[in-house]
Biotite code that builds the C-alpha atoms (Angstrom):
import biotite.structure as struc

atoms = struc.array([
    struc.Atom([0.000, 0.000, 0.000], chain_id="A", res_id=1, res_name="UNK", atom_name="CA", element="C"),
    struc.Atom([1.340, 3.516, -1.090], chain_id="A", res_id=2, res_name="UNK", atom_name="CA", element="C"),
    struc.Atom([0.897, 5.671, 2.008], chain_id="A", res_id=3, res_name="UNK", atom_name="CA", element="C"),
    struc.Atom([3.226, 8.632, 0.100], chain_id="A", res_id=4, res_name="UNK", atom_name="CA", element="C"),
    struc.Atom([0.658, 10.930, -0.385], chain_id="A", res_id=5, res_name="UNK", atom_name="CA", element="C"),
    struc.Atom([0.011, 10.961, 3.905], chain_id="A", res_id=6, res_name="UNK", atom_name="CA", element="C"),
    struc.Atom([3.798, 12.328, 3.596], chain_id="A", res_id=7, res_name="UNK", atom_name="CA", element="C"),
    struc.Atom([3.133, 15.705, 5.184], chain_id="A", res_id=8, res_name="UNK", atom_name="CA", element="C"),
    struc.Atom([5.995, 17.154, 2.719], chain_id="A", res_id=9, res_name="UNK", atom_name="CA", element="C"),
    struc.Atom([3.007, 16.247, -0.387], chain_id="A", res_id=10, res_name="UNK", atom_name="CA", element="C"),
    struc.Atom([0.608, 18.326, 1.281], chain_id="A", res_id=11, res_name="UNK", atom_name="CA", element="C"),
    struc.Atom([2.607, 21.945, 1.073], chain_id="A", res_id=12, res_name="UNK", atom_name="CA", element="C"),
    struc.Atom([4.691, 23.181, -2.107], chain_id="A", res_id=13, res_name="UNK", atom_name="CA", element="C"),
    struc.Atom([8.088, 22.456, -2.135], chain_id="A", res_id=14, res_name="UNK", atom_name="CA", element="C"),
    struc.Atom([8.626, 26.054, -3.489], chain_id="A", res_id=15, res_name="UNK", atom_name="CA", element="C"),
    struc.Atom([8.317, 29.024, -1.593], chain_id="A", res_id=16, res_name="UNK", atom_name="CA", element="C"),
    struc.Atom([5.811, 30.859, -3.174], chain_id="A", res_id=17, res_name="UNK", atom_name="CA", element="C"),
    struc.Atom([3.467, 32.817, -0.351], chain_id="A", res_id=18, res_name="UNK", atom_name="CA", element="C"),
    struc.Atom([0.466, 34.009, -1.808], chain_id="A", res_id=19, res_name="UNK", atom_name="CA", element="C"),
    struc.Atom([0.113, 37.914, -1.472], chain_id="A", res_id=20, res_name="UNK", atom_name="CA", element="C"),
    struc.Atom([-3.344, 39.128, -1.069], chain_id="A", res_id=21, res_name="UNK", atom_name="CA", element="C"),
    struc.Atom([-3.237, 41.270, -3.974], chain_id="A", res_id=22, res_name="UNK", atom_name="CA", element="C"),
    struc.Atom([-1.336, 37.977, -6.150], chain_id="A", res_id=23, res_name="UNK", atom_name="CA", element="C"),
    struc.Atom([-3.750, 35.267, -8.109], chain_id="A", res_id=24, res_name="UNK", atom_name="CA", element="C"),
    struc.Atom([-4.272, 32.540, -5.211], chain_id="A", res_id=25, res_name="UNK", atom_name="CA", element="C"),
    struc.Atom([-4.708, 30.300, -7.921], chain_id="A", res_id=26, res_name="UNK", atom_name="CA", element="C"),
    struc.Atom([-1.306, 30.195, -9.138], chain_id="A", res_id=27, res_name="UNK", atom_name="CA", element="C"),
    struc.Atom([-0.047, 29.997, -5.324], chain_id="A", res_id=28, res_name="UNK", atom_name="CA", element="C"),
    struc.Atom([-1.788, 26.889, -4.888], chain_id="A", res_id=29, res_name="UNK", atom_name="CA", element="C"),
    struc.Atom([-1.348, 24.502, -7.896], chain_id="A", res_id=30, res_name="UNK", atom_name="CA", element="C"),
    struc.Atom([1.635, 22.086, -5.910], chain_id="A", res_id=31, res_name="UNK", atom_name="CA", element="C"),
    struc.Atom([-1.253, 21.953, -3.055], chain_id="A", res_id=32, res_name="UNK", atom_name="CA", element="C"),
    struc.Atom([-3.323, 18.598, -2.733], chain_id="A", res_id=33, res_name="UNK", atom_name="CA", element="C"),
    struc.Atom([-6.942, 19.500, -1.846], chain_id="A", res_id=34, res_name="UNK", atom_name="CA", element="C"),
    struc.Atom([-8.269, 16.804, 1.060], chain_id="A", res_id=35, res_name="UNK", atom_name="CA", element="C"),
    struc.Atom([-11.133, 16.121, -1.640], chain_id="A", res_id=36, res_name="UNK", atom_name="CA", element="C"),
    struc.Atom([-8.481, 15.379, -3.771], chain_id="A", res_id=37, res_name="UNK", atom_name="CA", element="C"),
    struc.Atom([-6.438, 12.810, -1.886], chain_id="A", res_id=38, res_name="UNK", atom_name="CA", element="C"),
    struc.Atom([-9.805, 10.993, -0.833], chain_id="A", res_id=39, res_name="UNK", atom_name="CA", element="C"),
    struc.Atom([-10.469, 11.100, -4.165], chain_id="A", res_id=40, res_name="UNK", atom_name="CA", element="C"),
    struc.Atom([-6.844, 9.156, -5.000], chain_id="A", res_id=41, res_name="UNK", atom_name="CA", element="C"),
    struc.Atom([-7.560, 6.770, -1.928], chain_id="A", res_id=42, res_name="UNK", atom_name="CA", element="C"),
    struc.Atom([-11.335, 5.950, -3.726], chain_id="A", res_id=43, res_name="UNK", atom_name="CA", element="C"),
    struc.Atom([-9.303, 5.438, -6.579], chain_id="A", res_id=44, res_name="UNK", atom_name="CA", element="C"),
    struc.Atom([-7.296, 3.045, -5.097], chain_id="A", res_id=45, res_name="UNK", atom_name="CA", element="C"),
    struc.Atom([-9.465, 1.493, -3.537], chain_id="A", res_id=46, res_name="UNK", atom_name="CA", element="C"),
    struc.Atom([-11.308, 0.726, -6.346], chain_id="A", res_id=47, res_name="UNK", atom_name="CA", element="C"),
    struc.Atom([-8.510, -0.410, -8.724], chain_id="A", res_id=48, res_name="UNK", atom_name="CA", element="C"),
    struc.Atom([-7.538, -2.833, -5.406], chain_id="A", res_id=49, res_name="UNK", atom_name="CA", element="C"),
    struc.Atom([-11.116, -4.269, -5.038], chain_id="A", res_id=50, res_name="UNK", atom_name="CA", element="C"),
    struc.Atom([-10.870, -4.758, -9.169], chain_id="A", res_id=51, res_name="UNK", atom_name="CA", element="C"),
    struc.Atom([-7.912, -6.586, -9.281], chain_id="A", res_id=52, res_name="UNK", atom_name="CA", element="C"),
    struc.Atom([-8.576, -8.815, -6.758], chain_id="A", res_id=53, res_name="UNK", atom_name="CA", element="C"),
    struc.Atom([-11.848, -9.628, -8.535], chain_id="A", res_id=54, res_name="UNK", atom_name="CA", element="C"),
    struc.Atom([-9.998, -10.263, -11.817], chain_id="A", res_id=55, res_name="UNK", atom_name="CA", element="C"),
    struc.Atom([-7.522, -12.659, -9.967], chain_id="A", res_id=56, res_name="UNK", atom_name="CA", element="C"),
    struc.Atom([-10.341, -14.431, -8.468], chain_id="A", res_id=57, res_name="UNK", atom_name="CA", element="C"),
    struc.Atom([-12.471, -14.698, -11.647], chain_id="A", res_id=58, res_name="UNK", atom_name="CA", element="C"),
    struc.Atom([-9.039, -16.362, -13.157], chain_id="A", res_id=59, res_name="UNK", atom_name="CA", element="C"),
    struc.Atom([-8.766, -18.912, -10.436], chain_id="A", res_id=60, res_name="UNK", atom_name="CA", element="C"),
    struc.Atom([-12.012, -20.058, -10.654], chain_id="A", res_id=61, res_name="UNK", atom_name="CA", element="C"),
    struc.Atom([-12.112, -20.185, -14.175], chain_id="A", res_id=62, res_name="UNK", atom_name="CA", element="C"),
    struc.Atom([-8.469, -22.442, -14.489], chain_id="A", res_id=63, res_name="UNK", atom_name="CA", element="C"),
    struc.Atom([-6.401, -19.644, -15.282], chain_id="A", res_id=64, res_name="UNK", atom_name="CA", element="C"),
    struc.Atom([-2.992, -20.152, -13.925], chain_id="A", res_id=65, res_name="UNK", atom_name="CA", element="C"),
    struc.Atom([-2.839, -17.813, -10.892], chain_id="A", res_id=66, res_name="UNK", atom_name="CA", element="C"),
    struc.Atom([-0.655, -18.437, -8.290], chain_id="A", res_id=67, res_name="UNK", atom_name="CA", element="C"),
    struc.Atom([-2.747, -18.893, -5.072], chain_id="A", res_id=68, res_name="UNK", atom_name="CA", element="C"),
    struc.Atom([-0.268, -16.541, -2.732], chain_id="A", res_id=69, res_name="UNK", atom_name="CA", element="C"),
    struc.Atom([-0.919, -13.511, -5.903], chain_id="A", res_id=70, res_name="UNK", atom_name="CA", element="C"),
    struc.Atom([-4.759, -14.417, -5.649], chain_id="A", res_id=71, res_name="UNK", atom_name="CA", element="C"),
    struc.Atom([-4.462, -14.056, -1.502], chain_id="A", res_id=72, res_name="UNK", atom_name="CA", element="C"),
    struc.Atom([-2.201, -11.046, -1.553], chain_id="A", res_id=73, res_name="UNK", atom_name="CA", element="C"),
    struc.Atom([-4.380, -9.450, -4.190], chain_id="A", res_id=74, res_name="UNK", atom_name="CA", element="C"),
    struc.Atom([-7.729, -9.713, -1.532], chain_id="A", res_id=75, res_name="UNK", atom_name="CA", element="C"),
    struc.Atom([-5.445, -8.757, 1.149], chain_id="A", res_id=76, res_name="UNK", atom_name="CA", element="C"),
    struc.Atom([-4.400, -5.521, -0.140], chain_id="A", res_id=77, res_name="UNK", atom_name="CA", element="C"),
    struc.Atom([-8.126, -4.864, -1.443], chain_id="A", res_id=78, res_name="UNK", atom_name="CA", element="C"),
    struc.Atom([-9.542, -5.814, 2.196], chain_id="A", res_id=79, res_name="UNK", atom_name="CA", element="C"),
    struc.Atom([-6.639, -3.626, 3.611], chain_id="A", res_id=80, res_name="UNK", atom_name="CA", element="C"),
    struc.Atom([-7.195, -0.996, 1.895], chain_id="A", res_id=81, res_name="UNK", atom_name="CA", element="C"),
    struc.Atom([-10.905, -1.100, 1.973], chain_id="A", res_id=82, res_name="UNK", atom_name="CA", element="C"),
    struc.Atom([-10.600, -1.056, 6.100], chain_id="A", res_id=83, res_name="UNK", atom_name="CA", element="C"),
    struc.Atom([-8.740, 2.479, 6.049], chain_id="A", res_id=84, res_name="UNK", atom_name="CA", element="C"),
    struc.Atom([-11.388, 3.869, 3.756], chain_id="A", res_id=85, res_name="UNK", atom_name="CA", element="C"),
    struc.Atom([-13.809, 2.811, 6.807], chain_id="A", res_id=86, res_name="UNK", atom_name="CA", element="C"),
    struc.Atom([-11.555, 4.001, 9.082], chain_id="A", res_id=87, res_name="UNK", atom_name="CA", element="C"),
    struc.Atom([-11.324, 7.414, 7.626], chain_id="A", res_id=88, res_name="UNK", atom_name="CA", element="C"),
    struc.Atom([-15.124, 7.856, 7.121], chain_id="A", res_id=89, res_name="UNK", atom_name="CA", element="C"),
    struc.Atom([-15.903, 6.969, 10.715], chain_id="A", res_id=90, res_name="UNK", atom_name="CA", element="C"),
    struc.Atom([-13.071, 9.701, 12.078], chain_id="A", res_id=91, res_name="UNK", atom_name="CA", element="C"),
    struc.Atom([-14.776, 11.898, 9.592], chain_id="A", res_id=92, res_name="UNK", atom_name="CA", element="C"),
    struc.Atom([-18.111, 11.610, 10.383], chain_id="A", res_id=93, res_name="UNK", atom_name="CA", element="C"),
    struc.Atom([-17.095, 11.804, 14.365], chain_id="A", res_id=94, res_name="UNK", atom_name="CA", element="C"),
    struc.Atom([-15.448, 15.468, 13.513], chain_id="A", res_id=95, res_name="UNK", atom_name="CA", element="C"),
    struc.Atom([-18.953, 16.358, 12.173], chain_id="A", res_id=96, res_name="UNK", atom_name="CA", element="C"),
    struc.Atom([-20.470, 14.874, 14.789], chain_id="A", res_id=97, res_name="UNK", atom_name="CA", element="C"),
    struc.Atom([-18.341, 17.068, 17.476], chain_id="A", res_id=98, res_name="UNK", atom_name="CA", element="C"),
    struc.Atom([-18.422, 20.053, 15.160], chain_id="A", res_id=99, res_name="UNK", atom_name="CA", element="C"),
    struc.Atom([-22.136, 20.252, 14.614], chain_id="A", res_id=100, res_name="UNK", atom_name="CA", element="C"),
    struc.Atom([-22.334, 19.897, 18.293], chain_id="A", res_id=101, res_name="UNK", atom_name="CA", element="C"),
    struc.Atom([-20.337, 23.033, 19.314], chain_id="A", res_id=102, res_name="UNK", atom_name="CA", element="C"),
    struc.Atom([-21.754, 25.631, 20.404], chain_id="A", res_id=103, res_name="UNK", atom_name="CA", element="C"),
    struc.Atom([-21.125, 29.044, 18.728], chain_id="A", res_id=104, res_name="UNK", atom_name="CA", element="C"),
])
């Protein structure tokens, strides 16, 4: 599992541009990872985990020559990965939870 894009260094520009309130913002901010964006790349993931596994298992059971330890790694990684995407919703929807019960 790639766990780069948690490296806090991805998350800030490596250059040092600081965005001047008169500047374009925009242009400040293109080496910046939204959070949308790096759920979005987890999703993704995800996703291309849970489809390979499938595609393994499809060739197994067909009498493909898979390797069983590919065909177990292959779920493992997709069941792995598929566990921190639970994770991270629950921890999100707890911050809501606390947030929308502030009071202001």
């Amino acid at each position: 599992m790639d766990f780069s894009v948690l490296n806090a260094g991805a998350l800030y520009p490596t250059n040092n541009i600081s965005p001047s309130r008169s500047g374009n913002e925009v242009e400040a901010n293109k080496g910046i990872k939204s959070f949308s964006d790096l759920l979005q790349d987890k999703l993704t993931e995800v996703n291309t985990l849970q489809k390979q596994a499938d595609k393994l298992t499809e060739d197994f059971l067909v009498g493909e020559p898979v390797e069983i330890h590919q065909l177990m790694l292959a779920m493992e990684k997709a069941d792995l990965a598929l566990r921190e995407m639970v994770e991270i919703r629950n921890k999100l929807i707890e911050a809501y939870k606390e947030i929308s019960h502030m009071q202001v």
